[in-house]
C-alpha positions in Angstrom: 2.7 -0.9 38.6 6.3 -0.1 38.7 7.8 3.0 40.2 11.2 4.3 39.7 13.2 7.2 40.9 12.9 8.6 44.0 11.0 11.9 45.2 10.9 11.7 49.2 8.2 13.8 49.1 6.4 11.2 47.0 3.6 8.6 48.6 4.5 5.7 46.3 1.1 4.1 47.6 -2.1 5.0 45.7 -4.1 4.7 48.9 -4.6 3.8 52.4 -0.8 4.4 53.4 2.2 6.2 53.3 5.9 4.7 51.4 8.2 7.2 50.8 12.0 6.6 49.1 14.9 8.4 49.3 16.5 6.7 46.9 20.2 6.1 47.5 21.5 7.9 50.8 24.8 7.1 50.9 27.5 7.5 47.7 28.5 4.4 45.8 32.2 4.7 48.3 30.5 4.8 50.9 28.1 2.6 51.0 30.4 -0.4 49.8 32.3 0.4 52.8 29.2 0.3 55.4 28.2 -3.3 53.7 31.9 -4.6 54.2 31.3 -3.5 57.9 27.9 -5.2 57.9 29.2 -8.2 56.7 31.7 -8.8 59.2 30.7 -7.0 62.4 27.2 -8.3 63.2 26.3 -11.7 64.9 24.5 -12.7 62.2 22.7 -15.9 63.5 19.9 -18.0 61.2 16.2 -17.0 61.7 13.6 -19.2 62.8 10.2 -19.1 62.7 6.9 -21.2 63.6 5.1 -22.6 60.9 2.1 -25.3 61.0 3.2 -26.4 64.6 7.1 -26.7 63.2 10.3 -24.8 63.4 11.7 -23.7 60.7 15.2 -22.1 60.2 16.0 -19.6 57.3 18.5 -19.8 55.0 18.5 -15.9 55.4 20.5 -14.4 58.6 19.1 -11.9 61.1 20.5 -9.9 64.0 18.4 -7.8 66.6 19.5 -4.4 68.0 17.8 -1.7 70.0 18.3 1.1 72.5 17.5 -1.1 75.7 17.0 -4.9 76.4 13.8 -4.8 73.7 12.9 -8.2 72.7 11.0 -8.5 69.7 8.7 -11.3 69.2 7.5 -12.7 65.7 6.7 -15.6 63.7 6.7 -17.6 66.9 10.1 -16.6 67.9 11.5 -13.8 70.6 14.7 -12.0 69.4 16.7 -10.7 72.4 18.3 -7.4 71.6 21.9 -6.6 71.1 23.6 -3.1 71.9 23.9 -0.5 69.3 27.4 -0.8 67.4 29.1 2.7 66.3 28.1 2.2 62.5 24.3 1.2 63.3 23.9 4.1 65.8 25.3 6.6 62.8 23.0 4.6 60.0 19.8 5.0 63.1 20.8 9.1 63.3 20.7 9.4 59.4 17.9 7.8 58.9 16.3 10.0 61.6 17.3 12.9 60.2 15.9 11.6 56.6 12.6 10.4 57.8 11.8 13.0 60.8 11.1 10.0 63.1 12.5 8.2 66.0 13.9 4.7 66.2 15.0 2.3 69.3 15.4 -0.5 67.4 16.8 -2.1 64.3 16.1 -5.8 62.8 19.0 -6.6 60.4 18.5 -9.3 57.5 21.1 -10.8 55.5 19.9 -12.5 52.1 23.5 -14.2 50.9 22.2 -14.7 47.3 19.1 -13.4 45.0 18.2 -17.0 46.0 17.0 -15.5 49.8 13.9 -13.7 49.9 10.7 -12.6 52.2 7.5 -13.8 51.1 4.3 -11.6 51.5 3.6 -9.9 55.3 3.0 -7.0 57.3 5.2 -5.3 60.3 2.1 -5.4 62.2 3.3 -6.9 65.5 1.7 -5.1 68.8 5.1 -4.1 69.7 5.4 -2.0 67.5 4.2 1.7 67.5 1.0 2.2 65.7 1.5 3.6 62.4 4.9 4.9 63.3 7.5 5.2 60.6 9.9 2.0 59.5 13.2 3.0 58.1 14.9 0.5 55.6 17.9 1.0 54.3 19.5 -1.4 51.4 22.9 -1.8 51.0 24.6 -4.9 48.4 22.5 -6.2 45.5 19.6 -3.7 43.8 16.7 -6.4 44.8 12.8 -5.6 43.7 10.6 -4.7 46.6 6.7 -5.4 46.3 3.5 -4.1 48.0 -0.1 -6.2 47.5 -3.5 -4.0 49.1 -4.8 -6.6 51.2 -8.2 -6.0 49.9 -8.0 -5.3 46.4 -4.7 -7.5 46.0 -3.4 -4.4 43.7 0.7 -4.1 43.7 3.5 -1.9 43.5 7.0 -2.4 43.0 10.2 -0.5 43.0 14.0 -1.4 42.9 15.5 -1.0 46.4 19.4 0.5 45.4 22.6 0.4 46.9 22.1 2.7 49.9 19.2 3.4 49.8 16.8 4.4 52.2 12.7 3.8 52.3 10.1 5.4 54.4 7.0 2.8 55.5 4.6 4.6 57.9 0.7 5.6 58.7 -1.6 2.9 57.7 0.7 0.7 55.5 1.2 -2.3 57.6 -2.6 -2.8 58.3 -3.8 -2.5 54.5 -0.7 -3.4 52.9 1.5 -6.4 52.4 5.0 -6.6 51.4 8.1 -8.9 49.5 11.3 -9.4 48.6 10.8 -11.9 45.9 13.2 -14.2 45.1 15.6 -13.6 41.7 18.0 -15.4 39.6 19.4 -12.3 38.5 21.8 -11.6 41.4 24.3 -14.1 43.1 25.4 -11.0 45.6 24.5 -10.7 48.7 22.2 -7.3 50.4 21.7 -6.4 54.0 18.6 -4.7 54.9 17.8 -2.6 57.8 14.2 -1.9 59.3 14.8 1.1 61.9 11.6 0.9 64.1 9.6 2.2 67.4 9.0 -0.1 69.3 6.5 0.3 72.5 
């Protein structure tokens, strides 16, 4: 099923959890010039993860902020936290306001080309809050976003826009999985931001 628009007050999810978009937050301007910033302020490093016993490093870049020294752990890996930057504390306290929730972290990807994606998963990790809300914002290339039911494999989809901003929370990460799938359609690069709570 494909969904377009955006109504916040929307659940984009036909069952057992809450997605709501925002659509784009930011004006066209604006957002072009938070990307630029992205792009050139953020120790972007390459991601590596454990898989089948062997590391693996990602073509895609990440960088790891939060409020205190919060390490995140994933895929085999620990991510030591950087300190908020100006821009990323303004882009937490807008999403906040947007999504009524609280963040103290934020795990930034880079995906240089349409050629970058995220294959199927869940933001399930024990460090993370239970059900709490995950704010992701989109800025660069308009890039499909997919969620599978983990039991009865059904899907949704939806474009993720310039600036835009989408609200994961309740029960989605434990009954549903997620993509970015990977596209010839777009040699431009996106950054994506996943505001979280982390315990």
């Amino acid at each position: 099923m494909d969904l377009f628009g955006a109504d916040p007050s929307l659940n984009l999810l036909p069952r057992d959890g809450i997605v709501h978009c925002h659509g784009a937050v930011f004006p066209p301007a604006e957002a072009d010039r938070i990307l630029s910033v992205l792009m050139g302020g953020i120790p972007w490093a390459h991601d590596e993860t454990i898989m089948f016993g062997k590391r693996i490093v990602t073509a895609r870049k990440v960088a790891w902020f939060a409020d205190t020294d919060i390490s995140y752990a994933y895929s085999g890996t620990i991510k030591q936290a950087h300190p908020w930057t100006k821009e990323l504390l303004h882009l937490k306290n807008v999403s906040e306001k947007l999504t009524g929730a609280t963040y103290n972290s934020c795990l930034l990807n880079l995906y240089h080309t349409g050629g970058e994606g995220m294959g199927w998963h869940s933001d399930d990790e024990k460090s993370i809050v239970p059900e709490s809300s995950i704010g992701s914002l989109s800025f660069g290339a308009e890039r499909k976003f997919s969620f599978r039911h983990k039991r009865t494999r059904e899907t949704v989809s939806l474009t993720l826009e310039h600036g835009s901003l989408l609200d994961m929370r309740g029960s989605t990460q434990q009954n549903w999985l997620h993509q970015l799938p990977k596209t010839k359609a777009s040699d431009s690069p996106r950054i994506n931001l996943t505001f979280r709570r982390m315990a």
